[in-house]
Wavefront OBJ file of the C-alpha trace (Angstrom):
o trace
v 40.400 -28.718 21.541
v 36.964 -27.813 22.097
v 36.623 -23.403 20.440
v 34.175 -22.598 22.965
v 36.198 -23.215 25.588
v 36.906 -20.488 28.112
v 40.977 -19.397 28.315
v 40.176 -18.072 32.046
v 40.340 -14.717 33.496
v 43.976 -13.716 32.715
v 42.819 -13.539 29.107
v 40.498 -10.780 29.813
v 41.888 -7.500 29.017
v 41.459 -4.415 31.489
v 39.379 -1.673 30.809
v 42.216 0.623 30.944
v 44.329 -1.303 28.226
v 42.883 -0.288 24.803
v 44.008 -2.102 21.817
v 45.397 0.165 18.984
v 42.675 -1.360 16.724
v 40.062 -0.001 18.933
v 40.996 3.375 19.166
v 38.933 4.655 16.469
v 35.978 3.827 17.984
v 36.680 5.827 21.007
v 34.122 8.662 21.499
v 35.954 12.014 19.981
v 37.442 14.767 22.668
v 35.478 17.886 21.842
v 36.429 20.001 24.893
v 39.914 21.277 23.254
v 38.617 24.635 22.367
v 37.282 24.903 25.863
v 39.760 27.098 27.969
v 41.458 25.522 30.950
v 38.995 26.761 33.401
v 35.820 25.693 31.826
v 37.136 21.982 31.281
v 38.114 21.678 34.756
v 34.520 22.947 36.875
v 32.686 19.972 38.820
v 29.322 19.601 39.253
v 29.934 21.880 42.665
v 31.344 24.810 40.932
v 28.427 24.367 38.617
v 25.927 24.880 41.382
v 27.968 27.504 43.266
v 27.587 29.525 40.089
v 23.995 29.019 39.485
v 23.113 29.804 43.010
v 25.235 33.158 42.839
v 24.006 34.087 39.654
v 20.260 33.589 41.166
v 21.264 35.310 44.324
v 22.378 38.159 41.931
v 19.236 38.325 39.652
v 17.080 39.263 42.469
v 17.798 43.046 42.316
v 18.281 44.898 45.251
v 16.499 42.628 47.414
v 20.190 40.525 46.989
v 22.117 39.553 50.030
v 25.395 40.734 48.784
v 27.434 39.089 52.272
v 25.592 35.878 51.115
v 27.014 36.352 47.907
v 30.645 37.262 48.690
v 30.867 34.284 50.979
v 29.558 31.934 47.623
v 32.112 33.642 45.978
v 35.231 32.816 48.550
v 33.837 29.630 48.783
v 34.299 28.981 45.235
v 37.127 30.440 44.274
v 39.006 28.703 47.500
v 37.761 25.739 45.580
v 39.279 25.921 42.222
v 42.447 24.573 43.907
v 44.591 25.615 41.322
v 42.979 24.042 38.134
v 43.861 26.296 35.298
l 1 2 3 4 5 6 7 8 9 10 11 12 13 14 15 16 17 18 19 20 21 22 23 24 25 26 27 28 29 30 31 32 33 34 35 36 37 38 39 40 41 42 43 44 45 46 47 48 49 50 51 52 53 54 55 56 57 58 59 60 61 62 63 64 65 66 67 68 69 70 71 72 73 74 75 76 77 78 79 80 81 82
């Protein structure tokens, strides 16, 4: 029996099935001191808050209905994530 011979493609493992040797090489979970809310914000929520923080550092010449409606918009789209 030749080594290099390939076993086929049922051999192959998954990406989703780690072997318990591997798991130390895993990269390390830092976000456990991160609260609940913060771990769960998309790259959406991340924009909605930049833009309403902007909207807000322009003084008085702010759109406040502009950002109220930001606002509603983003907390109608935490769906429930903390």
């Amino acid at each position: 029996m030749n080594p290099v011979e390939p076993k086929g493609l049922n051999n192959i493992p998954l990406p989703c099935e780690v072997d318990e040797n591997c798991r130390h090489n895993a990269p390390a979970s830092h976000n456990h001191f991160l609260p609940p809310f913060l771990r769960n914000l998309k790259q959406e929520d991340i924009i909605l808050i930049a833009l309403i923080l902007l909207l807000l550092l322009e003084g008085n010449d702010c759109d406040l209905l502009l950002v109220g409606i930001l606002v509603v918009v983003f907390l109608a789209g935490l769906d429930n994530s903390f």
